[in-house]
C-alpha positions as CSV (number, residue, x, y, z in Angstrom):
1,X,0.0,0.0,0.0
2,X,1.2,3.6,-1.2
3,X,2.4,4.9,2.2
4,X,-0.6,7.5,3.2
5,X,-2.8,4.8,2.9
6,X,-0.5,2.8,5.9
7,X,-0.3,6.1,7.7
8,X,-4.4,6.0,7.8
9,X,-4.4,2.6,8.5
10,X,-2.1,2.8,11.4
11,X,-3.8,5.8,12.8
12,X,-0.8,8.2,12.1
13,X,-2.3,11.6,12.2
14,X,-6.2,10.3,11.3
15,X,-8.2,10.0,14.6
16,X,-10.8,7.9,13.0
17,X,-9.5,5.1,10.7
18,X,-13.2,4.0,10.5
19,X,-14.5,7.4,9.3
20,X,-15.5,7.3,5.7
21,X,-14.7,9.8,4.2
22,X,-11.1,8.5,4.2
23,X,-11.8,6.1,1.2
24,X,-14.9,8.1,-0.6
25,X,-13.5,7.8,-4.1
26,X,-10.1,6.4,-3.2
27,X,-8.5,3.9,-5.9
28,X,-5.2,2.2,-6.0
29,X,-5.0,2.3,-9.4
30,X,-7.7,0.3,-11.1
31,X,-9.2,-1.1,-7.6
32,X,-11.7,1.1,-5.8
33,X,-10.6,1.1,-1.7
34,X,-13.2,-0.7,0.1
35,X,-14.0,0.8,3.7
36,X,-11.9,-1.0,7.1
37,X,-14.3,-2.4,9.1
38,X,-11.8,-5.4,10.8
39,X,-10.9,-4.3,14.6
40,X,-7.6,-2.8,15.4
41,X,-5.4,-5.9,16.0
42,X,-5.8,-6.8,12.6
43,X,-3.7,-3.9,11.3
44,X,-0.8,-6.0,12.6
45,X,-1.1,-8.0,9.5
46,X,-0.7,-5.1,6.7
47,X,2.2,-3.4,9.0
48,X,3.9,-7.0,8.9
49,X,3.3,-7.6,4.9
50,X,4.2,-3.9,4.6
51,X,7.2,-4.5,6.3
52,X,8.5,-7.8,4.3
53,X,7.9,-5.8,0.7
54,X,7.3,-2.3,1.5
55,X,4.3,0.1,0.0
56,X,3.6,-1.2,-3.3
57,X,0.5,-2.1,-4.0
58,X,1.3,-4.5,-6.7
59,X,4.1,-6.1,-4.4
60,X,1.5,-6.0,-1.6
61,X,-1.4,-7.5,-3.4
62,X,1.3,-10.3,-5.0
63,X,2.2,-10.8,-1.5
64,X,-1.4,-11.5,-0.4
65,X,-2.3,-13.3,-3.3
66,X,0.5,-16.0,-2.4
67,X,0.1,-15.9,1.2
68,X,-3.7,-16.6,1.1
69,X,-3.3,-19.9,-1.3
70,X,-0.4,-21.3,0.0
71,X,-2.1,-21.2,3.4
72,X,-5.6,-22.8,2.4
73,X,-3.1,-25.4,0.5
74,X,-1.5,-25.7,4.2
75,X,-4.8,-26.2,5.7
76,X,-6.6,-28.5,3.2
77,X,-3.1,-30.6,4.1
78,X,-3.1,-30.7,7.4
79,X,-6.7,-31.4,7.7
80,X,-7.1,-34.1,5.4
81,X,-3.4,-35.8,7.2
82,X,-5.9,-35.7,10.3
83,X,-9.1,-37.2,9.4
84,X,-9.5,-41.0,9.5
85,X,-8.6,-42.9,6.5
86,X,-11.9,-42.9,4.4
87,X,-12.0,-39.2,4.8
88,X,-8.2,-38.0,4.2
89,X,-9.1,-39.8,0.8
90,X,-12.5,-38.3,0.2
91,X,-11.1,-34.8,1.2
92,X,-7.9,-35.5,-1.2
93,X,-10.5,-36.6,-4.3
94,X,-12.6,-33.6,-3.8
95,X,-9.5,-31.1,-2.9
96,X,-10.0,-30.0,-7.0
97,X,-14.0,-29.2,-6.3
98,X,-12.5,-26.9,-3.6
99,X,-9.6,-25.1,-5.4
100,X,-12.0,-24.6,-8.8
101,X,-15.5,-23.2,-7.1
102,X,-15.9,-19.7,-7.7
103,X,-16.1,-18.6,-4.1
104,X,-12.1,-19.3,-3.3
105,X,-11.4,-18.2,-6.9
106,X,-13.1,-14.8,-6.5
107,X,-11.7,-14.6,-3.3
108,X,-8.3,-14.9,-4.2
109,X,-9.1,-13.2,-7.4
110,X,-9.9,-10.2,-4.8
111,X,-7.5,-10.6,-2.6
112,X,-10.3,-11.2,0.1
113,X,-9.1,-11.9,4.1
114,X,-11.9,-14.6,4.7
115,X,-10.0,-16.9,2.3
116,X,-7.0,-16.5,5.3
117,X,-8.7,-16.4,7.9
118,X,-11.3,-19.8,7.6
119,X,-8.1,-21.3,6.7
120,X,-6.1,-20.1,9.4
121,X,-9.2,-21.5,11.4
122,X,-8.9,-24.9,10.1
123,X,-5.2,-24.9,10.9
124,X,-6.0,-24.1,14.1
125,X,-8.4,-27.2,14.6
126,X,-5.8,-29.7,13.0
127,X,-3.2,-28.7,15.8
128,X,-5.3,-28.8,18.7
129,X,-4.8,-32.7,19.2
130,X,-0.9,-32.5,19.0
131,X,-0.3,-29.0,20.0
132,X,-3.1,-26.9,21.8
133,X,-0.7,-23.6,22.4
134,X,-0.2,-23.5,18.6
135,X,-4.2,-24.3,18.2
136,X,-5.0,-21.8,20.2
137,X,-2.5,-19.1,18.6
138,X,-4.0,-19.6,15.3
139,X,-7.9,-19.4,16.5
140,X,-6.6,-16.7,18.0
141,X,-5.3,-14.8,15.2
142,X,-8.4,-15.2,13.3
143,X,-11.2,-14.2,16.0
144,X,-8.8,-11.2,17.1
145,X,-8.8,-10.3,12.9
146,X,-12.4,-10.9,11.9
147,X,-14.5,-11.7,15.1
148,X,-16.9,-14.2,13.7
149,X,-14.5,-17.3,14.2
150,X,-15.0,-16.4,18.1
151,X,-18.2,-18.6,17.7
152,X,-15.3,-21.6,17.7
153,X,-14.2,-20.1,20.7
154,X,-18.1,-20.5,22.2
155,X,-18.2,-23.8,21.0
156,X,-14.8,-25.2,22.9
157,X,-16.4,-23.9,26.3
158,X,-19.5,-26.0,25.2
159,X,-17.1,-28.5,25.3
160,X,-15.2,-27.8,28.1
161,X,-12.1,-27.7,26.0
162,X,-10.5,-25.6,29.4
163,X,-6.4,-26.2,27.8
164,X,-8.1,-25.1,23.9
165,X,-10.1,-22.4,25.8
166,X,-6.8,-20.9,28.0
167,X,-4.4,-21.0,25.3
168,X,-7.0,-19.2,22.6
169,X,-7.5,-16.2,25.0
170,X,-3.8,-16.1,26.5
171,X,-3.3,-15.3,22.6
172,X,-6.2,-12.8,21.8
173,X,-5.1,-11.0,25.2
174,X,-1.6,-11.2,24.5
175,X,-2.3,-9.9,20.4
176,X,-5.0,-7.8,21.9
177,X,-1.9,-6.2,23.8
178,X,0.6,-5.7,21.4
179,X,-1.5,-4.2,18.8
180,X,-2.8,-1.6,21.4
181,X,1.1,-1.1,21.9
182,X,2.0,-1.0,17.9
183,X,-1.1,1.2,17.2
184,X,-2.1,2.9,19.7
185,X,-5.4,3.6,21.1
186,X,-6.9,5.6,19.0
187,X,-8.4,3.2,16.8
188,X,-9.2,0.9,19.3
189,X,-11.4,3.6,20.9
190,X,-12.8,4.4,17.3
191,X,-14.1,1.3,16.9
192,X,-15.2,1.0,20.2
193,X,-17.5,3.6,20.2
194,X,-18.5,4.3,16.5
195,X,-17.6,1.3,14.2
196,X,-19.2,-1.4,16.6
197,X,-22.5,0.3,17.3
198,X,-22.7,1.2,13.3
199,X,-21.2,-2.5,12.2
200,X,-24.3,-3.8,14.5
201,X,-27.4,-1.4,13.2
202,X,-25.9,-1.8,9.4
203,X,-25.2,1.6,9.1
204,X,-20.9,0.7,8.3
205,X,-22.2,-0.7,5.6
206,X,-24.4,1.8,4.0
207,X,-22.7,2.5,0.4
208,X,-22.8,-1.3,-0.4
209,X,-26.4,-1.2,0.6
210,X,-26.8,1.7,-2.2
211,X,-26.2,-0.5,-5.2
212,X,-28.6,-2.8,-6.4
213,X,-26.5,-5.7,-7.2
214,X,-24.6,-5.8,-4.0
215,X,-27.8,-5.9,-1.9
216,X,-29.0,-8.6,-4.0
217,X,-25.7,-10.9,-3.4
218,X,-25.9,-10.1,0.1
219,X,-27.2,-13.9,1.9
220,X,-26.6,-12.6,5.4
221,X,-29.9,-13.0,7.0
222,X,-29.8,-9.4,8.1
223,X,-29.6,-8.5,4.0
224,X,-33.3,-10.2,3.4
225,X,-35.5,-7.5,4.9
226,X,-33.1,-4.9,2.4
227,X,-33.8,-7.3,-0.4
228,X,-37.5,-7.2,0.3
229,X,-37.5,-3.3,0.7
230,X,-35.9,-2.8,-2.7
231,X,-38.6,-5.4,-3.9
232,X,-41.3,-2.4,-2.9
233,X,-42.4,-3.5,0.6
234,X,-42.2,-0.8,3.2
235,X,-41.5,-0.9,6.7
236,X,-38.0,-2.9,5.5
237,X,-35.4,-1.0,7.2
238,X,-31.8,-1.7,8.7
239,X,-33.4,-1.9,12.3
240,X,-35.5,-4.8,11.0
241,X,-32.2,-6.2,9.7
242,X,-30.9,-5.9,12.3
243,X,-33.2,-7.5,14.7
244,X,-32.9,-10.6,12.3
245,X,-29.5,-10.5,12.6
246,X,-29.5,-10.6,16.3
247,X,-32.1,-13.5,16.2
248,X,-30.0,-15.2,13.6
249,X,-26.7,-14.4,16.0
250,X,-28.6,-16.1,19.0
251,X,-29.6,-19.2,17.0
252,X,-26.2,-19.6,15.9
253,X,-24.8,-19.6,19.8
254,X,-27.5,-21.5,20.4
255,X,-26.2,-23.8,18.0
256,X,-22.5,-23.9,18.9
257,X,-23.8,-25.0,22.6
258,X,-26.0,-27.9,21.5
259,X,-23.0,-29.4,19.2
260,X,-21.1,-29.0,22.1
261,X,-23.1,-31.4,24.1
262,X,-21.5,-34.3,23.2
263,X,-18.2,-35.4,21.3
264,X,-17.9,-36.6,18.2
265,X,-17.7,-39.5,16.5
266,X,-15.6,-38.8,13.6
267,X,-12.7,-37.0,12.5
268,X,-14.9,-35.8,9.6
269,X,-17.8,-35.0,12.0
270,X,-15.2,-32.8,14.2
271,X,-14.2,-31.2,11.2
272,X,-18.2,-30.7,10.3
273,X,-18.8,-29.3,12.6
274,X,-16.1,-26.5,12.9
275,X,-16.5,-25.7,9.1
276,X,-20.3,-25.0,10.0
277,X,-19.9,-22.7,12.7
278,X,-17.5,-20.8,10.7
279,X,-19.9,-20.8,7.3
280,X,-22.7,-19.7,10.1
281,X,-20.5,-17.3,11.2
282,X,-19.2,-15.5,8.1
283,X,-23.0,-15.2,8.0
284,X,-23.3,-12.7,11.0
285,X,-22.2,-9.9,9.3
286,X,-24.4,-7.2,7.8
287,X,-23.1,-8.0,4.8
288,X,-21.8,-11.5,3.6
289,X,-21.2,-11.0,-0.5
290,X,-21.9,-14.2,-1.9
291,X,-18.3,-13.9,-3.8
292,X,-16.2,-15.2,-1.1
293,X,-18.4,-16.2,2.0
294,X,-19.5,-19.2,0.9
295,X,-16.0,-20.9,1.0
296,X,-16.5,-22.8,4.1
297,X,-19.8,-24.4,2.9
298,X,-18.1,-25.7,-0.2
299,X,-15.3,-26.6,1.8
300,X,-18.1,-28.5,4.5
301,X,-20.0,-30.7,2.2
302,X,-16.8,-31.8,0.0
303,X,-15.2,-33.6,3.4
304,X,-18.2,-34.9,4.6
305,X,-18.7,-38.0,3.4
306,X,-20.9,-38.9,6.6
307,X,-24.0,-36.5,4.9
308,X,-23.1,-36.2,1.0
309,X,-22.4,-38.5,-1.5
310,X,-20.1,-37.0,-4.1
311,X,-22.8,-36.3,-6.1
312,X,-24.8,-34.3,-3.8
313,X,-21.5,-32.4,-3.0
314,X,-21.3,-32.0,-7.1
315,X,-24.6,-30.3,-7.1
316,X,-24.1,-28.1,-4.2
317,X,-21.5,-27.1,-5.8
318,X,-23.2,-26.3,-9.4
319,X,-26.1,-24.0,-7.1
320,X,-23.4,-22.3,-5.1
321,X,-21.4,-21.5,-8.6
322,X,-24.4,-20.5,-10.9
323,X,-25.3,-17.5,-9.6
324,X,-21.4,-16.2,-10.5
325,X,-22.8,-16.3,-13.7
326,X,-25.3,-13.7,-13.7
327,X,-24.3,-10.0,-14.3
328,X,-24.4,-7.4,-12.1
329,X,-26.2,-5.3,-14.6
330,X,-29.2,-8.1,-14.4
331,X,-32.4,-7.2,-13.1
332,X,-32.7,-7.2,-9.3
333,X,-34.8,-10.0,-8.8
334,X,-33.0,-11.6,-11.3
335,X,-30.0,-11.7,-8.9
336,X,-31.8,-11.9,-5.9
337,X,-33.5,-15.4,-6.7
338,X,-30.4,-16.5,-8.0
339,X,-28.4,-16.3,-5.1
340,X,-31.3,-17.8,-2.7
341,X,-30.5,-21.3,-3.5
342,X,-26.9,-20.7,-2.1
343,X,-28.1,-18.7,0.9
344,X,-30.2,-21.2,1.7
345,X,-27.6,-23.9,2.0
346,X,-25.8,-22.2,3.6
347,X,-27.5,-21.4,6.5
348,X,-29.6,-24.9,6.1
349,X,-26.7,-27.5,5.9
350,X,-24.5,-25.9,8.9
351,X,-28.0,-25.7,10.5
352,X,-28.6,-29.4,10.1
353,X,-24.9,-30.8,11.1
354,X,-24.8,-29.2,14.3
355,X,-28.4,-30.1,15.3
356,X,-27.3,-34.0,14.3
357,X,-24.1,-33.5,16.2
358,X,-25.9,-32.6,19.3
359,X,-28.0,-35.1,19.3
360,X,-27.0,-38.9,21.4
361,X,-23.6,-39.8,20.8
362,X,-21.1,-42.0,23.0
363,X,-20.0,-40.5,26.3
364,X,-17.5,-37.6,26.3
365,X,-15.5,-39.8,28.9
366,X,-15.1,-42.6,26.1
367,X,-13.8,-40.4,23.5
368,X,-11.3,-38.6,25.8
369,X,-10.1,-42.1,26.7
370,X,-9.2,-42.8,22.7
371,X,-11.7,-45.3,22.1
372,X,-13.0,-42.7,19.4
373,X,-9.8,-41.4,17.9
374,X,-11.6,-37.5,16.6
375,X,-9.7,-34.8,15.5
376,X,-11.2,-31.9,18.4
């Protein structure tokens, strides 16, 4: 990044890194500058990338581009080495499906940060078992950079995890720390008190909610009253999108307790269950484009050989990939009913694993004794 752009980003002379104004208009070169919206410890990242190949944007983006694959390639590996051996070969035979669907191309494509951070999230679940300080530093690293993978964090208490639990917040505290120390506290106050509050009512997210086509490729829940209000109902504001969201946010805790409840079975049920909670929670946000978020979905039904037969994972994967193929210049229902097959599945089929996973299994005694070998 140009270096003004780090010195707004790092809070150097700018109050309000949040404030929006800052990127009304702003391009680096051909790329529009989205709004920042990630909390303050995640600045550690561009100061570290910034730091390994200076201000650049093309060395930056390069940068990204290769650090983003090579570490979903890391964490396909090290998940499939730690499933049990019908599903390290189901997750090797449908690694392809993964690497070709259009949600983890467009993602890398835009140089999106939920392609690192699910990954990151998965790597994190393969090294609990061995390593649990190294497990812990990784979820950490993600919830501390994006928030929603702090549902995994809810869903180890369930399980009383306590060793997963300590080391995952010894690490947020301790990155917590050091960005406040790096950064300062200005922008931990600015998000504190005025991007939280407008990242909750909607209102962060206000000039994607403008254009037509991006409210239409919104599958967050809190996106369907929008989608209905642009559809000519009234009464569809963002405080009924927001109180949808917040239902939706409580369902999904709701959710990570009840799977909780018991241990599972499976590698590949373990590894179910933490790719729904993070497809769930990519959902939380305001606004969950359908470009990248749905990486964790594909990702969950191409391992799970337990729910879906390769073909059903096959034609998943067709209904999550078709709607790519309708312009944005398309009529608005056009694109809204397109992308309703994919939202659906991708709140239904997270919905349905963890329900099934909380349901009767064997004794969490017997699977801490190793009778079960299962991966978390």
């Amino acid at each position: 990044m140009p270096d003004r752009v780090q010195r707004k980003l790092t809070g150097e002379g700018e109050q309000n890194i949040y404030n929006d104004e800052l990127y009304r208009e702003r391009k680096l070169g051909s790329f529009r500058v989205d709004l920042y919206h990630y909390p303050p410890p995640f600045l550690l990242l561009p100061l570290a990338v910034r730091a390994a190949v200076g201000g650049e944007f093309e060395s930056v983006r390069a940068l990204w581009f290769g650090m983003s694959a090579l570490t979903l390639m890391l964490a396909m590996g090290l998940l499939a080495y730690r499933l049990e051996p019908e599903g390290r070969l189901r997750a090797i035979g449908m690694a392809p499906l993964i690497w070709c669907s259009m949600p983890v191309l467009s993602g890398l494509q835009m140089s999106n940060v939920q392609i690192l951070v699910v990954s990151i999230s998965v790597i994190a679940l393969a090294s609990f078992p061995r390593k649990s300080a190294i497990g812990g530093a990784f979820l950490a690293m993600s919830a501390v950079a994006k928030i929603f993978p702090g549902i995994l964090f809810i869903y180890l208490v369930a399980r009383r995890k306590w060793k997963e639990v300590a080391w995952t917040a010894g690490f947020a505290l301790f990155l917590t720390v050091f960005a406040l120390v790096v950064v300062g506290p200005t922008p931990f106050q600015s998000f504190l008190e005025y991007e939280l509050p407008r990242l909750s009512s909607g209102e962060a997210f206000s000039r994607p909610f403008s254009r037509e086509f991006a409210v239409a490729r919104n599958i967050a829940p809190f996106g369907i009253p929008l989608k209905l209000g642009w559809l000519g109902i009234p009464g569809m504001t963002l405080e009924v999108g927001r109180v949808v969201s917040m239902i939706y946010l409580l369902g999904v805790v709701g959710l990570a307790i009840w799977s909780g409840r018991r241990v599972p079975q499976t590698s590949t049920e373990a590894a179910s269950i933490w790719l729904s909670l993070l497809s769930l929670g990519t959902l939380a946000s305001p606004f969950a484009p359908a470009n990248y978020v749905l990486m964790s979905l594909v990702w969950l039904v191409c391992i799970n050989r337990e729910t879906f037969r390769p073909t059903a994972a096959v034609v998943i994967w067709l209904l999550i990939s078709a709607p790519f193929l309708i312009s944005r210049e398309a009529p608005f229902l056009l694109q809204a009913i397109s992308h309703f097959p994919a939202q659906a599945l991708a709140i239904g089929v997270p919905v349905v694993i963890l329900w099934n996973a909380g349901m009767a299994r064997v004794p969490e005694e017997v699977g801490e004794k190793g009778s079960v070998p299962v991966l978390a």
